[in-house]
C-alpha positions as CSV (number, residue, x, y, z in Angstrom):
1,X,4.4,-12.6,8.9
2,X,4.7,-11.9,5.0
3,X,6.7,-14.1,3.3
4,X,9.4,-13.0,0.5
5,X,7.9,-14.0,-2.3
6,X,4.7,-12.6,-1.2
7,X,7.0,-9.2,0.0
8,X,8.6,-9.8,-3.5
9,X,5.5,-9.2,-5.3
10,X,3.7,-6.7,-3.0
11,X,7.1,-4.3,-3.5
12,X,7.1,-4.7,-7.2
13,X,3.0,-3.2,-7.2
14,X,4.5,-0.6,-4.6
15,X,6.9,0.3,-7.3
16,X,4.3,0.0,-10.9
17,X,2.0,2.6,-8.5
18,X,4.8,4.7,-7.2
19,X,7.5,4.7,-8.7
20,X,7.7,2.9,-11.9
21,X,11.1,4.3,-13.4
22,X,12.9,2.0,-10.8
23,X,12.9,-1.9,-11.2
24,X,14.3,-4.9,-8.9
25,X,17.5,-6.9,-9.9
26,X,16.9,-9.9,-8.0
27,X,14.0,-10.4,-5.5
28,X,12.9,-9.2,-2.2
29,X,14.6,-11.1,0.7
30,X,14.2,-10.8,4.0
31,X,17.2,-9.5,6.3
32,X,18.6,-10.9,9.4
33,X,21.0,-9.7,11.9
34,X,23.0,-12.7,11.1
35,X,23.8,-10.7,7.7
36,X,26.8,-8.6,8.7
37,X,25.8,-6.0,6.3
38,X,21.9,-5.7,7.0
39,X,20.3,-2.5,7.8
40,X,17.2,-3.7,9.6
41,X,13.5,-1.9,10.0
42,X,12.6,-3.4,12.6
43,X,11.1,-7.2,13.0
44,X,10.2,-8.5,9.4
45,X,12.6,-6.3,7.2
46,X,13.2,-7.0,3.5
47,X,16.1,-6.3,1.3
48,X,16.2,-5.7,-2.5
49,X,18.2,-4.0,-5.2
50,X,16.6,-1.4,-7.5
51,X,17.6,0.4,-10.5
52,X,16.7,3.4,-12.0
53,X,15.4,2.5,-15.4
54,X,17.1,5.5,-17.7
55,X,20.2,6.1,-15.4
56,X,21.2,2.5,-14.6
57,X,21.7,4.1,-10.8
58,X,21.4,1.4,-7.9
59,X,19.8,1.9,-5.0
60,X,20.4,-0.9,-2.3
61,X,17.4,-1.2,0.2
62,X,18.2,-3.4,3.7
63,X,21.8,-3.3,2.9
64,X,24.9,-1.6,3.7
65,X,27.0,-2.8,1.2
66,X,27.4,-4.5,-1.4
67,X,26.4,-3.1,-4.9
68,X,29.5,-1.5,-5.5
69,X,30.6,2.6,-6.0
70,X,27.9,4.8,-6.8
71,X,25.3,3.0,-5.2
72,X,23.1,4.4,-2.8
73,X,22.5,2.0,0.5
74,X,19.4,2.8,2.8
75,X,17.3,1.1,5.3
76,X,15.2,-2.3,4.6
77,X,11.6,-1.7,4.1
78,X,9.5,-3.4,7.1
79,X,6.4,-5.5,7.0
80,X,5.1,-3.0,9.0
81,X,4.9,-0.9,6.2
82,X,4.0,-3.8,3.7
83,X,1.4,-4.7,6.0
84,X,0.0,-1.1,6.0
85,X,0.0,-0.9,2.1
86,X,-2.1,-4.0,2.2
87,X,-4.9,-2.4,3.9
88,X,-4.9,0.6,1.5
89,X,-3.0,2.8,4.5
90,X,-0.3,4.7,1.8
91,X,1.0,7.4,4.3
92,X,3.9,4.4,5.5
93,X,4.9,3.6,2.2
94,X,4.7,6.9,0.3
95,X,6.9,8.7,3.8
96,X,9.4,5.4,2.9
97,X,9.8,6.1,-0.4
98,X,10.5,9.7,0.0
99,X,12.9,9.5,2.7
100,X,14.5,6.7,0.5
101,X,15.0,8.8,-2.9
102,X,12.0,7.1,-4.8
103,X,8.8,8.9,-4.5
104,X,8.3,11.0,-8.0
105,X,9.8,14.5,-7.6
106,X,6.2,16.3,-7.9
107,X,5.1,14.4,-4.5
108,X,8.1,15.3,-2.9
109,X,7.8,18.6,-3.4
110,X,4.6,18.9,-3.0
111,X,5.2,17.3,0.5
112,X,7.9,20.0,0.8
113,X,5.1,22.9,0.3
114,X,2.5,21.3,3.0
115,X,5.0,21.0,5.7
């Protein structure tokens, strides 16, 4: 199992490589279903906040609450897909990001066009 700091720092590469208009407020946690709010991956999911470096948006990951109006809440991402990243496998974390709002409009639509 990863830990959170080690989740913590994995997700902040995944975001410098991917995505680097969006940053963390706070660190990667991981969720539990004793948080009455979580939105769980699976076994192993982690919870952060991100925001959109320009826009200021907030995009609450593992959460179903919590950030306030205008924020945008979606599923936790899993070790699973951590895990994968690790071992240079990027199809988990790229499809993630996409279905979460993140991945750079150009791989999205290029995504689009191959389906």
């Amino acid at each position: 199992m990863l830990s959170s700091p080690d989740a913590d720092r994995m997700f902040r590469k995944i975001l410098g490589e991917f995505a680097p208009e969006w940053h963390p407020v706070g660190e990667v946690s991981e969720v539990t279903v004793r948080d009455p709010e979580h939105w769980l991956s699976g076994n192993g999911t982690f919870a952060v906040m991100l925001q959109h470096r320009a826009s200021g948006h907030l995009k609450v990951l593992g959460h179903r609450a919590g950030a306030g109006p205008g924020a945008t809440y979606h599923r936790g991402i899993s070790f699973a897909v951590l895990e994968a990243y690790s071992q240079r496998n990027m199809d988990p974390i790229r499809r993630y990001l996409d279905e979460v709002g993140l991945a750079p409009y150009h791989q999205r639509s290029v995504a689009l066009r191959t389906a």
